[in-house]
C-alpha positions as CSV (number, residue, x, y, z in Angstrom):
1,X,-28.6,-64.9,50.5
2,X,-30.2,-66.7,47.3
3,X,-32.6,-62.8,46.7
4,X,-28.7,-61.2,47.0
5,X,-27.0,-63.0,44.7
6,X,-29.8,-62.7,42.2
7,X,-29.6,-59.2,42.3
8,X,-25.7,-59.3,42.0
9,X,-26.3,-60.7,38.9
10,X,-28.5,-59.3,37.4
11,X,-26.7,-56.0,37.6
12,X,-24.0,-57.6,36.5
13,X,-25.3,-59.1,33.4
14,X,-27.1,-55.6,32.5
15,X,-23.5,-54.0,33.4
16,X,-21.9,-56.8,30.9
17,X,-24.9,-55.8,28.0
18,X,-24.2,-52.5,28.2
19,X,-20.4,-52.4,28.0
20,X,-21.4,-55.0,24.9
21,X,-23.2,-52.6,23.3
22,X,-20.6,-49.6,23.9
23,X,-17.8,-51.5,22.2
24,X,-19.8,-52.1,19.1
25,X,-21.1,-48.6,18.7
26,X,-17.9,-46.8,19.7
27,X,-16.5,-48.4,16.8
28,X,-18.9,-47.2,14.3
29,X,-18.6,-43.7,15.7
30,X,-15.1,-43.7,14.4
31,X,-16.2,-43.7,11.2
32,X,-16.7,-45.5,7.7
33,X,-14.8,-49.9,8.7
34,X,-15.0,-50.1,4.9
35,X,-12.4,-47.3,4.3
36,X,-10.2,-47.7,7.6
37,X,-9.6,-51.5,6.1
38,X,-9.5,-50.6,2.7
39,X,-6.9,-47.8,3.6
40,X,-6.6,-43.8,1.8
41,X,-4.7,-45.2,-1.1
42,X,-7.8,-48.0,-1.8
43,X,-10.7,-47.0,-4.4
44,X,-14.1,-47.1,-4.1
45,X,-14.8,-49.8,-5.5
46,X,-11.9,-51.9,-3.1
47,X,-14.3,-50.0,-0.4
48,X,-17.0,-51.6,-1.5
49,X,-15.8,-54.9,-2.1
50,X,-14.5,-55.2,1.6
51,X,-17.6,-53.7,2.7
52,X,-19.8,-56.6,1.3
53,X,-16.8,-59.0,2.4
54,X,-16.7,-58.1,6.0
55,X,-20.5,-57.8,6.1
56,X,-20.8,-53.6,6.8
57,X,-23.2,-53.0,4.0
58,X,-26.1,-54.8,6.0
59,X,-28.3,-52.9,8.4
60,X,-26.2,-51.7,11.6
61,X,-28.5,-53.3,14.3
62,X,-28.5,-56.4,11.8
63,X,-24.4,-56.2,12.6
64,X,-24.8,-55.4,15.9
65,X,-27.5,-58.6,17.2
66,X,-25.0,-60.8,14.5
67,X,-21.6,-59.9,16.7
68,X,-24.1,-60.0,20.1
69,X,-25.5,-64.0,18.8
70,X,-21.4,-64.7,18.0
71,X,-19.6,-62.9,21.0
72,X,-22.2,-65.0,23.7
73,X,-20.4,-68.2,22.1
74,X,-17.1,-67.1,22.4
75,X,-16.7,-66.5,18.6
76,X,-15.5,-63.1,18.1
77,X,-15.1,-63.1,14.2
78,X,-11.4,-63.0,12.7
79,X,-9.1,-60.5,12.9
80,X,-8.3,-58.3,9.6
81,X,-4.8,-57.3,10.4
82,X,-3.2,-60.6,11.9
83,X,-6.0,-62.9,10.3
84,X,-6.2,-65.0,12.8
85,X,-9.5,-66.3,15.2
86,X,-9.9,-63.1,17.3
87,X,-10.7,-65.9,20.4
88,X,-7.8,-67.2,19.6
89,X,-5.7,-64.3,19.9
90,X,-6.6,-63.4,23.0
91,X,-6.5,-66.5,24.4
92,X,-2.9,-66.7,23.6
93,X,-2.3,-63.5,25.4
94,X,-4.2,-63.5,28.2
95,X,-1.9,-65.6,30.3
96,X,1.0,-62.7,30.3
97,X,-1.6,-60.0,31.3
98,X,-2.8,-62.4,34.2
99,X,0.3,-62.8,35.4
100,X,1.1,-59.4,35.2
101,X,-2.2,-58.4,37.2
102,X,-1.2,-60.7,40.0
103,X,1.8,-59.9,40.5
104,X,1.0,-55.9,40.6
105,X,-1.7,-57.1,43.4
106,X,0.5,-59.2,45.2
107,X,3.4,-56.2,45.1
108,X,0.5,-54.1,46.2
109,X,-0.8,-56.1,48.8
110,X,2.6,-56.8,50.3
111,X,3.7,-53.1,50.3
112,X,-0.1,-51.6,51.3
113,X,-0.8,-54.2,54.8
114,X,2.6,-53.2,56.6
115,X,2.2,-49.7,55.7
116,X,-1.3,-49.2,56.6
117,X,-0.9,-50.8,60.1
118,X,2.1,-48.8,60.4
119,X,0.0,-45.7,59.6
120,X,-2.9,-46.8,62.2
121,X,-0.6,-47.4,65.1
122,X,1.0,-44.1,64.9
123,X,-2.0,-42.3,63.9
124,X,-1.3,-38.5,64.0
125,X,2.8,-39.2,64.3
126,X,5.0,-38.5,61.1
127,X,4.8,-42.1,60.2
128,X,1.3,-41.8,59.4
129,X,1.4,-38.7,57.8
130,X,4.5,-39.9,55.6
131,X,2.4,-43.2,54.7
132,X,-0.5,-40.8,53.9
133,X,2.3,-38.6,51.8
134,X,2.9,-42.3,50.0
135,X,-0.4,-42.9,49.7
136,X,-0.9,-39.8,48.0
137,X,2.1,-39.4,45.4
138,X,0.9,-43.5,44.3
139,X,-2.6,-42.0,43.5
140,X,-1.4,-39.1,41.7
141,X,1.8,-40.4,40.0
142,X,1.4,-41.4,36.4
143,X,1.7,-45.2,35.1
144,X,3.5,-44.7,31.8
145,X,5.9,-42.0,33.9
146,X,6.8,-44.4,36.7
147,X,7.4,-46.7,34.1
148,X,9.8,-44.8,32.3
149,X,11.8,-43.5,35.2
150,X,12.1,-47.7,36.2
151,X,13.2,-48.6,33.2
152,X,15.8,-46.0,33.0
153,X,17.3,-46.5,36.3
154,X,16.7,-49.9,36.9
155,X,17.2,-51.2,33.4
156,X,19.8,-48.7,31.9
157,X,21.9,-47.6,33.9
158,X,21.9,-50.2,36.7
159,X,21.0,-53.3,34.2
160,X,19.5,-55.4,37.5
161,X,16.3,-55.8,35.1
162,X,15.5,-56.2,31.2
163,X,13.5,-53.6,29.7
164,X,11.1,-55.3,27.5
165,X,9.9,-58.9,26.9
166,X,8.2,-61.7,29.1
167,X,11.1,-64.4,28.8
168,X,11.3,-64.8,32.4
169,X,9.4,-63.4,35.8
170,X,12.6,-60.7,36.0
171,X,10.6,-59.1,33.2
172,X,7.4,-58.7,35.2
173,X,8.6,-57.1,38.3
174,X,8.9,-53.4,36.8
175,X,5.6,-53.4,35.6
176,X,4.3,-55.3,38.2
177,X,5.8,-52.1,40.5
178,X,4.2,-50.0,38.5
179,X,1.1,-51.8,38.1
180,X,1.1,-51.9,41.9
181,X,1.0,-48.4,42.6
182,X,-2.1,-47.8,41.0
183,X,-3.9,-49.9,44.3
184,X,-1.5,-49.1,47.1
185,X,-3.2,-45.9,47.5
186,X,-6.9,-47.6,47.9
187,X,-5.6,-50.4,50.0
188,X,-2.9,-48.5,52.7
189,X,-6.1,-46.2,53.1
190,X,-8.8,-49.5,54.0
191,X,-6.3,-51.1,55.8
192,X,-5.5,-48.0,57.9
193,X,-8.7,-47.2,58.7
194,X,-9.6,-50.8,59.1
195,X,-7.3,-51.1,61.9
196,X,-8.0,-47.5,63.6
197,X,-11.5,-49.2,63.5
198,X,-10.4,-52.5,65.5
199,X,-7.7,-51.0,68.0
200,X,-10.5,-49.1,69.4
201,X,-12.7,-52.0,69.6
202,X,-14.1,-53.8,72.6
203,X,-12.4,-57.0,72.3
204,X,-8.9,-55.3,71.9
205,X,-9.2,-53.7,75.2
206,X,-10.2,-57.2,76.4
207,X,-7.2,-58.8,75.0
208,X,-4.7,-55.9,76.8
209,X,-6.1,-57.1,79.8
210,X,-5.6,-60.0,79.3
211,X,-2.1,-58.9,79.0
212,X,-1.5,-60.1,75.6
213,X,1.8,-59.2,73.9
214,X,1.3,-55.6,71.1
215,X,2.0,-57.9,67.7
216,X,-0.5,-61.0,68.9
217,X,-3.0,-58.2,69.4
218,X,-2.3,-56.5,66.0
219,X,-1.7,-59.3,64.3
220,X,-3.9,-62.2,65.4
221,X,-7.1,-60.1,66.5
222,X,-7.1,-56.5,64.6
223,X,-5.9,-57.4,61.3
224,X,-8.1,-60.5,61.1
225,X,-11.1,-58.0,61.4
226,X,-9.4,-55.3,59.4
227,X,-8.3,-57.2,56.7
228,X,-11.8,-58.0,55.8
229,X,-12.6,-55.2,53.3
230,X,-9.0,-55.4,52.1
231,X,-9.2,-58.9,51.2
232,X,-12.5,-57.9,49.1
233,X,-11.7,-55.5,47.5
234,X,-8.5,-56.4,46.0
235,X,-10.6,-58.7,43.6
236,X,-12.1,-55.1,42.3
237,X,-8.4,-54.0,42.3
238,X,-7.5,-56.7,40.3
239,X,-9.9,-55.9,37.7
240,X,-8.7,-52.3,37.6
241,X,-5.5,-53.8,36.8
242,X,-6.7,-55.7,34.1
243,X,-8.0,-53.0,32.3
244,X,-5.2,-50.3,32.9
245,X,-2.6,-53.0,31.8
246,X,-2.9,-51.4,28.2
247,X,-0.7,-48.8,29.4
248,X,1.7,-50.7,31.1
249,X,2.0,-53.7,28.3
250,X,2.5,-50.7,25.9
251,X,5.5,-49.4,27.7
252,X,7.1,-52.1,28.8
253,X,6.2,-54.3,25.4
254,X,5.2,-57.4,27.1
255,X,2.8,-59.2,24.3
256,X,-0.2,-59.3,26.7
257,X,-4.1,-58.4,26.0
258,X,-3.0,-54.8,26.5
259,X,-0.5,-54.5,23.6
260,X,-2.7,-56.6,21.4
261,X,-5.4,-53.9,21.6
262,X,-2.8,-51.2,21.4
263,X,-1.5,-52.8,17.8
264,X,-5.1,-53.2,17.1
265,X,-6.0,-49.8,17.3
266,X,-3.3,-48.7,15.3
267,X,-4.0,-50.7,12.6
268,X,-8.1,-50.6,12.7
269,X,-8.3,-53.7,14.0
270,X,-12.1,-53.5,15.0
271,X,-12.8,-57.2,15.7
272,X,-9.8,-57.8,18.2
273,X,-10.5,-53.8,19.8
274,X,-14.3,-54.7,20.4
275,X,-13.2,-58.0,21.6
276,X,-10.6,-57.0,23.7
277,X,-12.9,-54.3,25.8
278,X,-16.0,-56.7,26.4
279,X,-13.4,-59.7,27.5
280,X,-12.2,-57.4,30.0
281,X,-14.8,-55.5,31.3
282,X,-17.2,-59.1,31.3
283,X,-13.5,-60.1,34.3
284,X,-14.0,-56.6,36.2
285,X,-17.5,-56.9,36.2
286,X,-17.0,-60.8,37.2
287,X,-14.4,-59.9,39.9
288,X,-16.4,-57.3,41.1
289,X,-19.2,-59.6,41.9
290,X,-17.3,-61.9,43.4
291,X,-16.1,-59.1,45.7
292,X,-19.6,-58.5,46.4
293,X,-20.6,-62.4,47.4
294,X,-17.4,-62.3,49.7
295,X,-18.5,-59.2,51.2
296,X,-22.0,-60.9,52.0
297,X,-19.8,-63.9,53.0
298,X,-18.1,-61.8,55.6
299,X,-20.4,-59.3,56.9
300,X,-24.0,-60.9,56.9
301,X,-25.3,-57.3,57.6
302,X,-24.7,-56.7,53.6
303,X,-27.2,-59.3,52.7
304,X,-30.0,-57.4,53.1
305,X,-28.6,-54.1,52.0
């Protein structure tokens, strides 16, 4: 177990160094920092001024090990546009994107269980092939679409929920739908085949004959085992929806992670963008791991793997 978890993380620290790396360069692909601050309307000797202010006229790997010595403390420089701690920012935002993640897993969780062990206990009937229908439109519907169509029916012309805004959890339920449907998919597909898995399973046929009653033997002993893999993999579903909050905060405006990096890209906000991709991909990769150690947890056949 102890040779398994090193090698979890290690791969997830080089996973964590290279994403690092990544959001600094990507950044100085886009082009001159000096003149996005600076603006079109700024001179060139504003340009250089901010240049030498901000640090950009040292050596680029001298930036890059400078941000790398900073960012493994937690200090992620100050943000130009709202010149503020870029920590600091994202600290105060990254309780509405939270919430927001766990409440799209929970929605997702709750809708993708039932419908999966619906799916498997009909297998080959029209329930299952309208679950699999479900299944399908959630992968291949668009976030930002969904969204839109929500918050028109929903919000305008029914007014059951507010639009915008994170005043109170009435605002989170929209985009937690939304949020949701980008896991059902994954986990009405695990669970179904989860519990295909465990109704033909030795121990089920033991427990007809034993003449238990159909919901103690799908609920008690198949999804026990079938809900293994579910359970584990929504942590890597949670990190997904971490990271494709951006979207979602964007259309629905709630002031999370997500919409800070979207302001911050629209205003060149390098410091809070760089910081804003490493925070969240250093949570997926974390989650993922975890997903990994509870995978050993429950199946010791992984250890070794």
């Amino acid at each position: 177990m102890l040779r398994f978890l090193l090698r979890r993380f290690v791969v997830a620290l080089l996973v964590a160094a290279t994403v690092l790396t990544l959001a600094f360069m990507l950044t100085r692909l886009s082009g001159d920092l000096a003149i996005s601050i600076a603006g079109a309307n700024a001179t060139q000797a504003d340009v250089e001024l901010i240049r030498k202010a901000y640090g950009l006229d040292r050596p680029v790997i001298v930036q890059f090990f400078d941000w790398v010595g900073r960012a493994m403390i937690g200090d992620f420089g100050e943000s130009y546009f709202f010149k503020a701690r870029t920590a600091a920012l994202i600290g105060e935002r990254m309780p509405v994107t939270i919430t927001l993640g766990l409440t799209g897993l929970l929605i997702a969780l709750f809708v993708s269980i039932p419908m999966g062990i619906a799916a498997a206990v009909n297998e080959g009937a029209w329930v299952d092939r309208v679950v699999q229908f479900i299944a399908l439109l959630g992968q291949a519907m668009p976030g930002f679409w969904l969204g839109l169509i929500l918050m028109i029916t929903f919000g305008l012309q029914l007014g059951w929920l507010p639009i915008s805004g994170t005043g109170s959890w009435q605002h989170y339920v929209m985009p937690g739908i939304v949020l949701a449907f980008t896991a059902i998919p994954a986990l009405t597909r695990l669970t179904r085949a989860g519990m295909i898995q465990a109704m033909s399973s030795d121990y089920i046929r033991t427990a007809r004959a034993k003449g238990l009653s159909r919901a103690s033997i799908l609920l008690k002993h198949a999804l026990r085992n079938a809900a293994i893999p579910v359970v584990a993999i929504a942590a890597v579903q949670l990190g997904f929806m971490l990271g494709g909050s951006i979207v979602i905060e964007s259309v629905f405006a709630l002031h999370g992670v997500g919409f800070l990096a979207w302001e911050s890209i629209g205003k060149n906000d390098f410091p809070v963008v760089q910081a804003v991709v490493l925070v969240l991909a250093v949570i997926y990769v974390a989650l993922t791991m975890l997903a990994d150690i509870l995978n050993a947890v429950l199946d010791p056949r992984l250890r070794t793997a």
